[in-house]
N, C-alpha and C positions, 0 to 999 in steps of 0.2 A: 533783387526782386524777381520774382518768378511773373512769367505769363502763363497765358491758359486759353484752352481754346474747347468749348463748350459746346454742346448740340444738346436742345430743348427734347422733351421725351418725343414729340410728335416727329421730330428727325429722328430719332432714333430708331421709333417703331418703321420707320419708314425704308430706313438704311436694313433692316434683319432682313433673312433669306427662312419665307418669303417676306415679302413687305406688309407692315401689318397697317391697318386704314383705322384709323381713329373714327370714333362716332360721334366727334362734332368738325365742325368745318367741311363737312364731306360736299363735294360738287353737288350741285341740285338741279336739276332741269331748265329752271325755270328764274332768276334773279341774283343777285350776287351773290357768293358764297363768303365765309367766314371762316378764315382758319387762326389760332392762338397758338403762341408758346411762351414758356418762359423758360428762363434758365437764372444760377446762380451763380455770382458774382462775387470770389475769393474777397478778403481785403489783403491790401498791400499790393495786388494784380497791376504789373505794368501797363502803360500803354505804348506809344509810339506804334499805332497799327499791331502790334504782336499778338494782343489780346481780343480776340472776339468772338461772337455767342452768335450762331444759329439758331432759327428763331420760329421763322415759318419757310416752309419751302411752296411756291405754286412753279407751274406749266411754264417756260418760255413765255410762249402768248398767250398766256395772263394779262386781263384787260384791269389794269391797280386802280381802284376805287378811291381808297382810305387805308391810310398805315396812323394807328396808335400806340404810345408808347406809354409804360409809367412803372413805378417800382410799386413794389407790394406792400415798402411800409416808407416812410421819411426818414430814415435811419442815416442818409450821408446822401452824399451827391455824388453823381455817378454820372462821368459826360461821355459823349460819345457821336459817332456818325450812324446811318442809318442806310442802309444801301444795298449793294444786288451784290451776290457772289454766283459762280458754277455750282448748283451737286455737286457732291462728292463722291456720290454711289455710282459709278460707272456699273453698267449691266443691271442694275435693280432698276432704274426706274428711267432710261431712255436716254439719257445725259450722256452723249459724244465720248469715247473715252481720252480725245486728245484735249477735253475740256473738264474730266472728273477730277484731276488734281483740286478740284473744287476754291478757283483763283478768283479773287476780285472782278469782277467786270467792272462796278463804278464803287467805292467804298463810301462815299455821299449818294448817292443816286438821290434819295429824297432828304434827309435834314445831315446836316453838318455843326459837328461840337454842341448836339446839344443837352444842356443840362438838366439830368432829372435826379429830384432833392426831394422837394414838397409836392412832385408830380405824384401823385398817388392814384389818380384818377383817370380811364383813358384820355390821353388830350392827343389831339391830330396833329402829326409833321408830316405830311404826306407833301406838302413843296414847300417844307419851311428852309430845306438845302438852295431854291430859286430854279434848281435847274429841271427839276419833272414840272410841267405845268399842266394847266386843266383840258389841254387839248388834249394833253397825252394820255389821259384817260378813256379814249376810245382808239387808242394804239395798243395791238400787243406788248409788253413788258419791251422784248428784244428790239422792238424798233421804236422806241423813245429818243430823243435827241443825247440826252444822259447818258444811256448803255454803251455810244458808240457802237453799236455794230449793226452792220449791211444789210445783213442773212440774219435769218433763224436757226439758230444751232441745236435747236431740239433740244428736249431733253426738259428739267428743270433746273431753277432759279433757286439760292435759297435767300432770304431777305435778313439783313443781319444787324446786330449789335456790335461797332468795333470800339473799346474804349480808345481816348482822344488823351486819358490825363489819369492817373493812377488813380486804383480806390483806396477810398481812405477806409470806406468800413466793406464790411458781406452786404449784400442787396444780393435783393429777387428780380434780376429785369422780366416787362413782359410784352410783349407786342402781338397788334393783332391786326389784319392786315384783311381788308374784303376787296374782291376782285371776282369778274368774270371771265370769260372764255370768249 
């Protein structure tokens, strides 16, 4: 079985030289902001950690509101964690470059193995993993109990899909994820 390793169009535009800014999700002044992606989901796609999908990327200190997840149709069940990685864009967009290898920091950070089947609809796993909790929603991203880390490493986050269990069929994962600064 092959793996795959996916980046949602909004990483993408964001990875090209120069970085291109989407015109929804965009920071706002004033209230939480909203950023989406999806991405597509081979079937027969390994798991065992191999396979995962970049999804949304925010700031380090990113203050995480609410992370939703769901597929675009009921087509198969599709299990998975839900969690924080490095950028990968070392030089475009601020991210350390002894950190752009773009490595796991928690690969649960908010839900662990979960299954989305009949999930069609946003439903929130924003601490359905136990270990982000509601205080740490007035914590930037990097200093949540979860991330393990001291410091702020700068740079961005990106929020990710890693399959837990092979797909059985192609799915659309999508997540969307609101947060402050």
């Amino acid at each position: 079985m092959a793996t795959e390793i996916v980046k949602s169009t909004s990483i993408t535009n964001l990875d090209a030289t120069p970085p291109l800014r989407g015109t929804h999700g965009v920071s706002h002044r004033y209230g939480p902001t909203k950023a989406h992606g999806i991405c597509a989901v081979t079937s027969g796609v390994t798991a065992a950690g191999a396979s995962y999908y970049r999804l949304v990327r925010v700031r380090s200190n990113s203050k995480i509101k609410h992370v939703w997840a769901w597929l675009s149709a009921s087509s198969t069940t599709i299990t998975g964690d839900i969690g924080i990685y490095y950028s990968d864009a070392p030089n475009l967009d601020g991210t350390q470059s002894i950190n752009s290898a773009g490595g796991v920091i928690n690969a649960d950070h908010f839900a662990s193995a979960v299954a989305l089947a009949a999930v069609v609809t946003p439903t929130e796993y924003t601490f359905e993993a136990g270990t982000y909790l509601g205080a740490d929603m007035e914590l930037p991203l990097w200093n949540t109990a979860a991330s393990g880390l001291t410091t702020d490493p700068g740079g961005f986050f990106d929020i990710v899909f890693t399959l837990t269990s092979t797909a059985g069929a192609a799915a659309i994962v999508n997540l969307e994820v609101e947060y402050d600064y």
